[in-house]
C-alpha positions as CSV (number, residue, x, y, z in Angstrom):
1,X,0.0,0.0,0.0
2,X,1.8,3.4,-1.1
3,X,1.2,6.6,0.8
4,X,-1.0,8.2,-1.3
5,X,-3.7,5.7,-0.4
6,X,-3.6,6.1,3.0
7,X,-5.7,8.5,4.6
8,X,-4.3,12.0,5.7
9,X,-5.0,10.9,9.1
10,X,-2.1,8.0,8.6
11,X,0.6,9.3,6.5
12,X,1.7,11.2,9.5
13,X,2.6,11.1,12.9
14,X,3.3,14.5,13.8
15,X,2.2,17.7,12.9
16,X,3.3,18.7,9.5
17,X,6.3,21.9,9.7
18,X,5.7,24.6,7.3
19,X,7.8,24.7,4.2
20,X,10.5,27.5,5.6
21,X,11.1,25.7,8.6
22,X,12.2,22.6,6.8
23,X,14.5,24.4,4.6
24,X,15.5,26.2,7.9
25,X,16.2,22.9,9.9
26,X,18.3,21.7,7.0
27,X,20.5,25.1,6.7
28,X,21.1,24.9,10.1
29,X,22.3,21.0,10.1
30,X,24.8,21.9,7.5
31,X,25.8,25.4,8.8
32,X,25.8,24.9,12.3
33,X,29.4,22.4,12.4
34,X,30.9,25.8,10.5
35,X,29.3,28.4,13.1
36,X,30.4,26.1,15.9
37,X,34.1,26.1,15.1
38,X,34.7,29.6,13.0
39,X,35.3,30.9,16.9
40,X,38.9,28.4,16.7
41,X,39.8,29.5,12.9
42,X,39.0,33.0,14.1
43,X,41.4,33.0,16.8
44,X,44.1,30.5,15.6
45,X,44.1,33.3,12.4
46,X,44.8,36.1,14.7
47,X,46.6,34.7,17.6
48,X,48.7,32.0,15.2
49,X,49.0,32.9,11.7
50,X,49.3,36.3,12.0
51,X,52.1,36.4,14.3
52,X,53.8,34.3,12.2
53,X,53.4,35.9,9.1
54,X,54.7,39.9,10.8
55,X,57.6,37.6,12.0
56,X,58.6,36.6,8.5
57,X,58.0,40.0,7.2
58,X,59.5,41.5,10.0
59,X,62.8,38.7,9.4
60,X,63.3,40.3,6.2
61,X,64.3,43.7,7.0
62,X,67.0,45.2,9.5
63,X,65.2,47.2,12.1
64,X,67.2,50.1,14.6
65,X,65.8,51.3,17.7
66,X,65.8,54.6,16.2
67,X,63.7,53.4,13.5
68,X,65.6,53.3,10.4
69,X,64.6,49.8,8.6
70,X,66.6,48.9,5.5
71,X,66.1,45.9,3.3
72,X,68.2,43.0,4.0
73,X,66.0,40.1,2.6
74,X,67.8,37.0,3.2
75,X,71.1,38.5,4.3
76,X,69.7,38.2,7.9
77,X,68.9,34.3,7.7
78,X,72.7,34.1,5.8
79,X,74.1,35.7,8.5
80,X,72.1,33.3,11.2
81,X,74.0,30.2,9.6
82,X,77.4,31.8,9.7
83,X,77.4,32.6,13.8
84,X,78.8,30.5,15.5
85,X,76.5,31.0,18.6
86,X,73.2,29.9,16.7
87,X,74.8,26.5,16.2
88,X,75.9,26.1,19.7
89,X,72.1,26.7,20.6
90,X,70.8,24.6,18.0
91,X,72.7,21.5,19.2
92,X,71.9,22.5,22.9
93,X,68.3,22.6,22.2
94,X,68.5,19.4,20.3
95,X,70.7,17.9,23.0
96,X,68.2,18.8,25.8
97,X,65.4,17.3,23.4
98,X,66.8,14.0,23.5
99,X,68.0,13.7,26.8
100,X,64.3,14.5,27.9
101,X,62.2,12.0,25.5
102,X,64.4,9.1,25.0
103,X,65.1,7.8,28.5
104,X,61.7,8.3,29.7
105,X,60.6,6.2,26.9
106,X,62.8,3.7,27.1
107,X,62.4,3.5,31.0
108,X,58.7,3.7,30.4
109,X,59.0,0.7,27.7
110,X,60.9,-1.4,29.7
111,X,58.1,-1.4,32.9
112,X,55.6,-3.1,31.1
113,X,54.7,-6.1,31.7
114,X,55.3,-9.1,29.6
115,X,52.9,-11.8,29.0
């Protein structure tokens, strides 16, 4: 028996929604996921991405306190490889890196138990 020969009375339930709340309800099932986390990509834009990209602009030019700013472009980052004291960090930093994962893991590895 199709729905057409069933009486009004038994085709539905529940009270029939006007025609602009359907369309409604289905806007806001598809829009709603985007509303709900445009707040994040909001922030993460100006608290991430923004930062980041003044920093890069801000990388390639030399700045003085007194406010001269010249155009070095990558003569700063060339200069960064060259001193001696950004390599001596880098391999700290790296140093300290792997003295704080790698024997925790392998401590951590070695306390489980074995079947």
């Amino acid at each position: 028996m199709s729905l057409d020969t069933l009486p009004r009375a038994a085709r539905s339930n529940h009270r029939a929604r006007p025609p602009g709340r359907r369309w409604r309800s289905r806007l806001d099932v598809k829009a709603m996921p985007y509303f709900l986390v445009s707040p994040y990509f909001l922030l993460f834009a100006a608290f991430g991405l923004f930062p980041l990209a003044f920093t890069l602009y801000y990388s390639l030019y030399d700045y003085d306190l007194t406010g001269t700013v010249e155009w070095a472009g990558l003569g700063n980052y060339t200069a960064l490889l060259g001193d001696d004291d950004f390599w001596r960090a880098t391999v700290n930093t790296l140093a300290m890196f792997i003295i704080a994962t790698v024997p925790p893991r392998c401590c951590w590895r070695c306390s489980w138990p074995t079947r």
